[in-house]
py3Dmol code that shows the C-alpha trace and the ligand (Angstrom):
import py3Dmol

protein = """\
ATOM      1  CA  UNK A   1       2.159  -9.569  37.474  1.00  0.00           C
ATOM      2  CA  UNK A   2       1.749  -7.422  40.616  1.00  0.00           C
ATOM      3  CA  UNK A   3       4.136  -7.925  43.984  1.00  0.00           C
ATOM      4  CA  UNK A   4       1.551  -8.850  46.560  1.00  0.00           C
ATOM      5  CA  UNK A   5       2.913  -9.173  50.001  1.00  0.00           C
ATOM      6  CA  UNK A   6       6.071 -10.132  51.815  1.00  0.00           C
ATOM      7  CA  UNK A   7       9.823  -8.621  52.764  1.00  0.00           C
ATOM      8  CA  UNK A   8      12.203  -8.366  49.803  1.00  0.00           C
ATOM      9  CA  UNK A   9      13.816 -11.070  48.707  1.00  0.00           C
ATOM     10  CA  UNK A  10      10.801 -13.023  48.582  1.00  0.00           C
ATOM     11  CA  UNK A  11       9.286 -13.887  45.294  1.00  0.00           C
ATOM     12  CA  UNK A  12       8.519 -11.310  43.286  1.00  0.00           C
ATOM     13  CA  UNK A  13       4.785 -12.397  43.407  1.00  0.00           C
ATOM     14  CA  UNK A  14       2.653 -14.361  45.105  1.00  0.00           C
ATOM     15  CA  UNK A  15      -1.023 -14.057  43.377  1.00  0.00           C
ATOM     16  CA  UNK A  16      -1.652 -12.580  40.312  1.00  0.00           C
ATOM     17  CA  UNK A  17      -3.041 -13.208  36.612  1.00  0.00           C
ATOM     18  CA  UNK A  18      -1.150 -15.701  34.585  1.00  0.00           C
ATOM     19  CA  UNK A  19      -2.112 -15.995  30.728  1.00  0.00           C
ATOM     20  CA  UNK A  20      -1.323 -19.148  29.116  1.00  0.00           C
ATOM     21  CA  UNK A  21       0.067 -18.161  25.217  1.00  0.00           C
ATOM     22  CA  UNK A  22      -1.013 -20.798  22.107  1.00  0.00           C
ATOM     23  CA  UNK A  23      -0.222 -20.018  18.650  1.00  0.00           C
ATOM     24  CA  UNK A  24      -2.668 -20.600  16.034  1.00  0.00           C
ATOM     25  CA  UNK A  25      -1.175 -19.095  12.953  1.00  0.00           C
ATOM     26  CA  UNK A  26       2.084 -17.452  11.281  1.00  0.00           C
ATOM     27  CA  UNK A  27       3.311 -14.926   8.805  1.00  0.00           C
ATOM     28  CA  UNK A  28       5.614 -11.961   8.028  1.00  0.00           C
ATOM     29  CA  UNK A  29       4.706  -8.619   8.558  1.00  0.00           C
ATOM     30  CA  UNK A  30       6.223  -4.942   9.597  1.00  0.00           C
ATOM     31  CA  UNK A  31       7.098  -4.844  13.338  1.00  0.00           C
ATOM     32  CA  UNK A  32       6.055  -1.137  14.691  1.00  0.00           C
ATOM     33  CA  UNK A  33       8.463  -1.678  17.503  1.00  0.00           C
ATOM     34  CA  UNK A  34      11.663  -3.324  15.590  1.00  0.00           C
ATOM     35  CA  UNK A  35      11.356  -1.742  12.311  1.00  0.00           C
ATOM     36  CA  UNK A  36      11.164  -4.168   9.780  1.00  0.00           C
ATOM     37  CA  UNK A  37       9.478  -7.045   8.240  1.00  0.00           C
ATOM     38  CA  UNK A  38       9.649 -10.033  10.822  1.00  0.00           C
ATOM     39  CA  UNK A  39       7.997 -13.383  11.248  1.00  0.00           C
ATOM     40  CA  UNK A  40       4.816 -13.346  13.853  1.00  0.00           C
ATOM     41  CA  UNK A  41       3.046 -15.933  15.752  1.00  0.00           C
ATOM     42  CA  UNK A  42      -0.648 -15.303  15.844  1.00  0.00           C
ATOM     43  CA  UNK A  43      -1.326 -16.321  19.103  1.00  0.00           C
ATOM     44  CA  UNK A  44      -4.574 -16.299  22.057  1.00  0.00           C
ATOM     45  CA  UNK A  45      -4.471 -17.002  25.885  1.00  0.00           C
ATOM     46  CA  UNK A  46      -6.121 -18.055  28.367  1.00  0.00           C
ATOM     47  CA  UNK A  47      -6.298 -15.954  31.409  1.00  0.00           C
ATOM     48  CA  UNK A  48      -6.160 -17.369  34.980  1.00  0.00           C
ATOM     49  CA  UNK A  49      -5.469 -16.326  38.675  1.00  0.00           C
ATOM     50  CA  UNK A  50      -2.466 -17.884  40.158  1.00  0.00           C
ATOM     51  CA  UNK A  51      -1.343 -18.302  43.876  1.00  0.00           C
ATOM     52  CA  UNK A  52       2.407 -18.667  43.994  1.00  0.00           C
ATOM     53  CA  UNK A  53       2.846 -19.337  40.694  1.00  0.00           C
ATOM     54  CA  UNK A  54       0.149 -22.380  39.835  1.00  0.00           C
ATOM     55  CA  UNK A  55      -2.738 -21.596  38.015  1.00  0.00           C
ATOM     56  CA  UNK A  56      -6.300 -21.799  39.714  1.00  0.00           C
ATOM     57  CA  UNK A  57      -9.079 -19.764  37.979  1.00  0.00           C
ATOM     58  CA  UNK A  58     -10.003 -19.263  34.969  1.00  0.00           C
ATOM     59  CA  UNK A  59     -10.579 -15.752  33.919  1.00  0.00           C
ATOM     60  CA  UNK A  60     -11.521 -15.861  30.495  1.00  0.00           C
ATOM     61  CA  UNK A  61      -9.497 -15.577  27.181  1.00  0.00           C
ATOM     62  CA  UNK A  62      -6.924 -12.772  26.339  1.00  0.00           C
ATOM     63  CA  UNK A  63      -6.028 -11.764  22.604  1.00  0.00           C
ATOM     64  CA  UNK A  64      -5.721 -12.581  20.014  1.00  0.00           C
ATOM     65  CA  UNK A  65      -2.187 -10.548  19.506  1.00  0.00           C
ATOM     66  CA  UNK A  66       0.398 -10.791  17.032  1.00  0.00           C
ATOM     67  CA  UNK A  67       3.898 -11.404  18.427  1.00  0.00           C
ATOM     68  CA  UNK A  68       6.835 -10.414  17.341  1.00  0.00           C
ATOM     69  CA  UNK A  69       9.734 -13.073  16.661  1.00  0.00           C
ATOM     70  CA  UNK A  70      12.303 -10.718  16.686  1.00  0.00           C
ATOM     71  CA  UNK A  71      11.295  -8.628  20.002  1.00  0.00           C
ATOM     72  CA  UNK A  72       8.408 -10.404  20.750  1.00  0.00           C
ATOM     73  CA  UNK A  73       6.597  -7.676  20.911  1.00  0.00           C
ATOM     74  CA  UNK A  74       2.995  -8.300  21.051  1.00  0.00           C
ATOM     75  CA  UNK A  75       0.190  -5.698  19.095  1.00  0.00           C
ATOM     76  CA  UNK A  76      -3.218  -5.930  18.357  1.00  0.00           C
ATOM     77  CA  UNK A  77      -4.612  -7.887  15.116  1.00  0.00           C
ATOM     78  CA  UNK A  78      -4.873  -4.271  13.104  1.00  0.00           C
ATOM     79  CA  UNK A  79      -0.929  -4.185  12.763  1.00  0.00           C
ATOM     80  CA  UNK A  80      -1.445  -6.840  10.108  1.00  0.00           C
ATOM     81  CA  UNK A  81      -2.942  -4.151   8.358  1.00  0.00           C
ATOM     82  CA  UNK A  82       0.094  -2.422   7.727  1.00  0.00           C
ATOM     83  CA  UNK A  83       1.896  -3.745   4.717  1.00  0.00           C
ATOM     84  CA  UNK A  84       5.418  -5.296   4.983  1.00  0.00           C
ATOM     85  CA  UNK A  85       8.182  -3.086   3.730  1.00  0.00           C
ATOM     86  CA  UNK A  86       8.446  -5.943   0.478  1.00  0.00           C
ATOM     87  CA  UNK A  87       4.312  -5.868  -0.416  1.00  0.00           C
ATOM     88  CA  UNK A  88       5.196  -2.129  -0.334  1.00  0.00           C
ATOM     89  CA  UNK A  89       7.432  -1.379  -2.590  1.00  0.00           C
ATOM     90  CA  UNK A  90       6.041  -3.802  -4.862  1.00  0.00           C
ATOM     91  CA  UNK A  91       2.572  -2.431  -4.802  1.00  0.00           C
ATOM     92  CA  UNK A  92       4.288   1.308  -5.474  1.00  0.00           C
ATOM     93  CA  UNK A  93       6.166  -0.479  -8.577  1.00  0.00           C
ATOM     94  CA  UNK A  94       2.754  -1.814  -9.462  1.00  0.00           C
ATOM     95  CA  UNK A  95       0.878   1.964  -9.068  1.00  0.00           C
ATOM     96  CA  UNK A  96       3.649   3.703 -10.934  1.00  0.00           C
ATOM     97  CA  UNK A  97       3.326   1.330 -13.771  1.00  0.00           C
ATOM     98  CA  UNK A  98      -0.589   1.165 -14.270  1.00  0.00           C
ATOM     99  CA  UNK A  99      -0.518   5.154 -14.020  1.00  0.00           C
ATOM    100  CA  UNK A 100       1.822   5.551 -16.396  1.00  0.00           C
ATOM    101  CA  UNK A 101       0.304   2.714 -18.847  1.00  0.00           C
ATOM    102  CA  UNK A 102      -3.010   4.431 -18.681  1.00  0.00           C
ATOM    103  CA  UNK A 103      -2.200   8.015 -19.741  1.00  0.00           C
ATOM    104  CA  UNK A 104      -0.367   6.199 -22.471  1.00  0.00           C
ATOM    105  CA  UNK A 105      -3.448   4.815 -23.555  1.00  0.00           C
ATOM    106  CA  UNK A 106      -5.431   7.727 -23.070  1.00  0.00           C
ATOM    107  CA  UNK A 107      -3.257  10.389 -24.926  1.00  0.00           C
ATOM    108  CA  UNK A 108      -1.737   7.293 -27.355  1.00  0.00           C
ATOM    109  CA  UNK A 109       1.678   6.090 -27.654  1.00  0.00           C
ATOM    110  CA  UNK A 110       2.900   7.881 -31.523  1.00  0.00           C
ATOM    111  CA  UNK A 111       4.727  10.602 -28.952  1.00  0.00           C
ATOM    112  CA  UNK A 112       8.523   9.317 -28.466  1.00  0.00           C
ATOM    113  CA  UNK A 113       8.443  12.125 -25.786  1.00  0.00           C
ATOM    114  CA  UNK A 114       5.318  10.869 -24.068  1.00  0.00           C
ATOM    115  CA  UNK A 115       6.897   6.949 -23.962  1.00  0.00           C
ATOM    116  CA  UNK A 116      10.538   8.173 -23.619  1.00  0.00           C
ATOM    117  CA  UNK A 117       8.970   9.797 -20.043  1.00  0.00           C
ATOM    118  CA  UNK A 118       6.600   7.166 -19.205  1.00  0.00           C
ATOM    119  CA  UNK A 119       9.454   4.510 -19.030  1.00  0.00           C
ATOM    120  CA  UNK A 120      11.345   6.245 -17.177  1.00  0.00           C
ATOM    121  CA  UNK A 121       8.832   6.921 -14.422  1.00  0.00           C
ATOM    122  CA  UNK A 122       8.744   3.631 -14.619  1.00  0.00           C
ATOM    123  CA  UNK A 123      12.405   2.872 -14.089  1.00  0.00           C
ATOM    124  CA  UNK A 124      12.586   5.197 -11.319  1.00  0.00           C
ATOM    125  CA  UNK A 125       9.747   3.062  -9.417  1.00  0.00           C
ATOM    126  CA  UNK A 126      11.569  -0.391  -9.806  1.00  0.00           C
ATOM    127  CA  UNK A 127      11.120  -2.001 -13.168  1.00  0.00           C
ATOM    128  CA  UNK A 128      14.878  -1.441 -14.142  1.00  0.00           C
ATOM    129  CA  UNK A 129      14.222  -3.259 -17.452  1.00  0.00           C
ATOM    130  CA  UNK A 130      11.320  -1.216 -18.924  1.00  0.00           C
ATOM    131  CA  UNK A 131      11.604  -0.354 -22.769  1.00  0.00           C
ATOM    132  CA  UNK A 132       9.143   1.249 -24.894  1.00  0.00           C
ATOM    133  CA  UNK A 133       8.422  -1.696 -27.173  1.00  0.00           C
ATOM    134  CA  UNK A 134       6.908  -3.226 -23.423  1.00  0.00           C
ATOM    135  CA  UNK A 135       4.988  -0.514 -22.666  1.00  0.00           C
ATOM    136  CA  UNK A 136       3.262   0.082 -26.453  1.00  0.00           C
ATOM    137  CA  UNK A 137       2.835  -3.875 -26.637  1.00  0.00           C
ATOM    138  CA  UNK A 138       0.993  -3.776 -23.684  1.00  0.00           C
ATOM    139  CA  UNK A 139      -1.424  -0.657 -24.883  1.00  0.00           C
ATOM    140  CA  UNK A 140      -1.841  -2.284 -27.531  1.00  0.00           C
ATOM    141  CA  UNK A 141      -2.938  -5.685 -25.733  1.00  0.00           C
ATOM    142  CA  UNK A 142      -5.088  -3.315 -23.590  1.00  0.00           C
ATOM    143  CA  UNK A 143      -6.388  -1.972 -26.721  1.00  0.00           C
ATOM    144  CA  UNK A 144      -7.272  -5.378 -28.812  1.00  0.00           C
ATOM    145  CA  UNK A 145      -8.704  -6.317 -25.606  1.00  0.00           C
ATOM    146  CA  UNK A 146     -11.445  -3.362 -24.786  1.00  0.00           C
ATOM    147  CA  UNK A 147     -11.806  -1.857 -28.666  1.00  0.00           C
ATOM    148  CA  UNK A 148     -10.505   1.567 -29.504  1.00  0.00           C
ATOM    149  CA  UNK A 149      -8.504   3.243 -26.741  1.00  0.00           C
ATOM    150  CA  UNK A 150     -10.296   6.776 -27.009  1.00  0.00           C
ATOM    151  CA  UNK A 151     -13.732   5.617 -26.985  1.00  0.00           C
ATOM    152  CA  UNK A 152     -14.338   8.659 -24.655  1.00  0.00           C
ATOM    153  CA  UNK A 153     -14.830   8.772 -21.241  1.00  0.00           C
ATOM    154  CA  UNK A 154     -17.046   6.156 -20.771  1.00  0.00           C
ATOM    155  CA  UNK A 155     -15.924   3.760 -23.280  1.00  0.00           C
ATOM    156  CA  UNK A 156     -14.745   0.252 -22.408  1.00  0.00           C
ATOM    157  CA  UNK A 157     -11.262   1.120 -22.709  1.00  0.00           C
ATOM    158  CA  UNK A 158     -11.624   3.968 -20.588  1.00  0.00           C
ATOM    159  CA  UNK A 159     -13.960   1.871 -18.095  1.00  0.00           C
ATOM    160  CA  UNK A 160     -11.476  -0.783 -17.809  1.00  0.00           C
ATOM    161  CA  UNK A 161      -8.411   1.751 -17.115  1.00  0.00           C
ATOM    162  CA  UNK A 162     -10.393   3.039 -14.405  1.00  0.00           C
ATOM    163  CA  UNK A 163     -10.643  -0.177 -12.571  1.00  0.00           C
ATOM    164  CA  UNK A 164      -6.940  -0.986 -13.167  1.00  0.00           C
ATOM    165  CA  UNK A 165      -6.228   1.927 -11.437  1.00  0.00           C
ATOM    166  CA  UNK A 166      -8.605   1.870  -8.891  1.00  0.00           C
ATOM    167  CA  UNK A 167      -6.965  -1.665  -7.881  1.00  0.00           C
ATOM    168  CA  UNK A 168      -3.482  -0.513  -8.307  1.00  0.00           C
ATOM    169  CA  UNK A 169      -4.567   2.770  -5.735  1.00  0.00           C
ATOM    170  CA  UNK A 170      -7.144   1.693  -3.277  1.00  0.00           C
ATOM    171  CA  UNK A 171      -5.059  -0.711  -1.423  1.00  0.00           C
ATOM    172  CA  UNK A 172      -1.424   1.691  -1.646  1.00  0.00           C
ATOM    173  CA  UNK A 173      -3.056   4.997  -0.825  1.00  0.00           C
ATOM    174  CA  UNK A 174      -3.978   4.465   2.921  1.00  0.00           C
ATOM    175  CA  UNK A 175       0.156   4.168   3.142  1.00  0.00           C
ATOM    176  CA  UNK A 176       1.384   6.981   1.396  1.00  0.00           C
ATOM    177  CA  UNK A 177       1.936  10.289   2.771  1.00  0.00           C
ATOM    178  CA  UNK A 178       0.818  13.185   1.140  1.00  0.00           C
ATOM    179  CA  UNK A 179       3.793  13.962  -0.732  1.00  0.00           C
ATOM    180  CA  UNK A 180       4.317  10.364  -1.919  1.00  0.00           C
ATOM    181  CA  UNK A 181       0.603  10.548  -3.228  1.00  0.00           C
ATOM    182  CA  UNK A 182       0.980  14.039  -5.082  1.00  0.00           C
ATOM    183  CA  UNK A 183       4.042  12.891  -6.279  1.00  0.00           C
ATOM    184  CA  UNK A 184       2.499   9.595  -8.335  1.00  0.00           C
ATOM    185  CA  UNK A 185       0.029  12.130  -9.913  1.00  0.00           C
ATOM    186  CA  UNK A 186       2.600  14.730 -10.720  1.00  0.00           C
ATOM    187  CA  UNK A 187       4.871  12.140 -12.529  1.00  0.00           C
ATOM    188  CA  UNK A 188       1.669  11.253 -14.699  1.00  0.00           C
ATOM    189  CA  UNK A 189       0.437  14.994 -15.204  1.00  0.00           C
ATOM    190  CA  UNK A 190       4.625  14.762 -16.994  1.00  0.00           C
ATOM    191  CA  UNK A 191       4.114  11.775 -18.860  1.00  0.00           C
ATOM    192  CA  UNK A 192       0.384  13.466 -20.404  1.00  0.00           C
ATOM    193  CA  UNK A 193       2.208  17.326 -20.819  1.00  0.00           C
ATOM    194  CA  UNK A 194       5.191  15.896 -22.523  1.00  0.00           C
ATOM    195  CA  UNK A 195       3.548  15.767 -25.785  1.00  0.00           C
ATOM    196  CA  UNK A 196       1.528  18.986 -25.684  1.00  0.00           C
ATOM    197  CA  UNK A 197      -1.481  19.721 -24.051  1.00  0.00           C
ATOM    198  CA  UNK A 198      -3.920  17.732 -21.767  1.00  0.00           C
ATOM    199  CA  UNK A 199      -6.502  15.594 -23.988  1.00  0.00           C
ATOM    200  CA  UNK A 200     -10.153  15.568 -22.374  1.00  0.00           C
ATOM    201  CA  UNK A 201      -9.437  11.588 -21.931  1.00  0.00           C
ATOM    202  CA  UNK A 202      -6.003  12.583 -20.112  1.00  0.00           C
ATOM    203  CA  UNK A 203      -7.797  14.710 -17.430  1.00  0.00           C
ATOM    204  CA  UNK A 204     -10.144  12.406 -17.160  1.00  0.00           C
ATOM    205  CA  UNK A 205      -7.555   9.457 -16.790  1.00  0.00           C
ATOM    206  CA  UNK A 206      -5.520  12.203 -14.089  1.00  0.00           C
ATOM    207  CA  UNK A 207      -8.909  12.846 -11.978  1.00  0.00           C
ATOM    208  CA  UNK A 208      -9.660   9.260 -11.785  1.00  0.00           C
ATOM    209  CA  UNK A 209      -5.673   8.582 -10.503  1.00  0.00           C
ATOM    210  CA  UNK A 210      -6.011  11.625  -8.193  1.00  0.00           C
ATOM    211  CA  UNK A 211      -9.341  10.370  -6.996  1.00  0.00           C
ATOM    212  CA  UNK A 212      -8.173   6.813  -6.410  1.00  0.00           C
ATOM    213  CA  UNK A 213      -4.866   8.483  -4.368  1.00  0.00           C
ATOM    214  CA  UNK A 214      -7.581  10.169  -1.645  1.00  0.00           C
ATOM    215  CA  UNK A 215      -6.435  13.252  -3.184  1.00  0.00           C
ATOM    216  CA  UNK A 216      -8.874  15.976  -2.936  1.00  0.00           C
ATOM    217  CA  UNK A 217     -10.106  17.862  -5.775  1.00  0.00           C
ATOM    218  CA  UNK A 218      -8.703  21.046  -5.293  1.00  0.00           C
ATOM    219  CA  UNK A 219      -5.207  19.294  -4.740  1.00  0.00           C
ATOM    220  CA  UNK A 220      -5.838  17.529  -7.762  1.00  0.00           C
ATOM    221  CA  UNK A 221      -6.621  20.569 -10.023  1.00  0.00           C
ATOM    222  CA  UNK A 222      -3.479  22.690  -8.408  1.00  0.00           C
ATOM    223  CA  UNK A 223      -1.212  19.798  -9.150  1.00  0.00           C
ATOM    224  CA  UNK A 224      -2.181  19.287 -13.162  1.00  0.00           C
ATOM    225  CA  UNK A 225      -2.236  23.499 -13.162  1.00  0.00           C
ATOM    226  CA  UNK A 226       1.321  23.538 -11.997  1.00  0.00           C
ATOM    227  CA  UNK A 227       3.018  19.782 -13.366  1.00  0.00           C
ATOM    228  CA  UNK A 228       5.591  20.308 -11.326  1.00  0.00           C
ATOM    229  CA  UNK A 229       7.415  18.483  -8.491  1.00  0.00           C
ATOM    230  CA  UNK A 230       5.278  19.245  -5.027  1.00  0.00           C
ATOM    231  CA  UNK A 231       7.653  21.086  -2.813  1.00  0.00           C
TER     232      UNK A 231
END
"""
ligand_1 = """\
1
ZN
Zn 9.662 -6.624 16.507
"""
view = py3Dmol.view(width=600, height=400)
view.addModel(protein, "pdb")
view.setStyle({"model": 0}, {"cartoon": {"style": "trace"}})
view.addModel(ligand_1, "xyz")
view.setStyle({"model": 1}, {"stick": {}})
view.zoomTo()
view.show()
C-alpha cells in the first residue's frame, strides 16, 4: 500500500491496491522464514483498487500463496515442496533401512559381521529396536517373495531391490546435501566390506543406491574404493 498524497498525520493511504485473502485449503509444512514445521492456510485473493480504504476495481486475482500460521509469512506454492522436518527424518529412517536390507540380500545374511553392521546402521538412522532376527526375516520374506536372492543382476530379486530403492531415494535425494548423500552409500559400501570383498551383485546393488542418491559415477566409484567416512 503506497502513501499517496496529503500532510502527515493523515492516513497513511489514500488509493492503492487492496487484495482480499480466502483460504481454500490447510496443512503442515516447513516454514523457510520461522524454521520449523507449522500449520499453513492455502489461500488466493482477489486484487482491487481502493480509494480511502473501500474497494472499487477489480484487478484480477493474486496467488495462490501459502501462509504461514506462525509468522504468517506468505511463499509461493513450491515451498510445499520442501518436506517437513517429521516426513524427513522418517523418509532418511526409511532410506537407511532399504539400503541396508538390500546389500543384505545381495551379499546374503550367513555373515554375523555383515548383519551385526547392518543393524546398527540401522539403529543409528532411527529404528532403535532393530535386531538381526528382523532384518534376516525380512530377506527372507523378500526372498520367498521374488525366488533366489542372487539370481544375478537382472534377476527378479535383484529387479525388485532396485525399485525399493529407487522409491526409498528418488523422493529423499533432492534434500540431502552432498555429504548426507555420500554418507548413506558409505555406510552400505561397510555393511557389503564387512564380510570380505565386494560380490558382483553388491556393486551392482551400491551403483544402483549411488545412482538413485544423484551421485555421480566417479563419486560413486571413489567412495566404494575408499569405504570410508567422507571427510
Ligand atoms: Zn513461519
Amino acid at each position: 500500500m503506497l502513501p499517496a498524497w496529503g500532510p502527515s498525520g493523515w492516513k497513511p493511504y489514500v488509493w492503492g491496491t487492496r487484495v482480499a485473502w480466502t483460504t481454500v485449503g490447510d496443512g503442515e509444512f516447513f516454514c523457510p522464514d520461522c524454521g520449523g514445521d507449522r500449520n499453513y492456510r492455502r489461500r488466493t485473493g482477489r486484487r482491487r483498487f481502493a480509494l480511502l480504504g473501500i474497494p472499487l476495481l477489480a484487478r484480477g486475482d493474486a496467488g495462490p500463496v501459502v501462509e504461514c500460521a506462525a509468522c504468517q509469512g506468505r511463499f509461493g506454492m513450491d515451498v510445499l515442496d520442501h518436506p517437513t522436518s517429521l516426513r524427513f527424518s522418517a523418509m532418511l529412517k526409511d532410506a537407511v533401512h532399504t539400503v541396508a536390507l538390500a546389500v543384505l540380500a545381495a551379499g546374503g545374511t550367513s555373515s554375523r559381521t555383515a548383519l551385526a553392521s547392518a543393524v546398527s546402521a540401522v539403529r543409528t538412522a532411527g529404528y532403535d529396536d532393530c535386531t538381526e532376527d528382523q532384518l534376516t526375516t525380512l530377506i527372507d520374506a523378500l526372498a520367498a517373495d521374488t525366488g533366489r536372492i542372487t539370481g544375478g543382476p537382472a534377476g527378479p530379486a535383484a529387479i525388485t531391490l532396485a525399485i525399493e530403492l529407487h522409491e526409498a531415494l528418488d523422493p529423499l535425494a533432492p534434500h540431502l546435501a552432498p555429504a548426507g548423500r555420500e554418507l548413506i552409500l558409505v555406510q552400505a559400501a561397510r555393511i557389503a566390506l564387512a564380510d570380505g570383498p565386494y560380490t558382483p551383485a553388491e556393486r551392482e546393488v551400491l551403483a544402483t543406491v549411488g545412482g538413485a542418491l544423484r551421485l555421480e559415477q566417479d563419486a560413486v566409484s571413489r567412495l566404494l574404493a575408499s569405504g570410508r567416512t567422507p571427510s
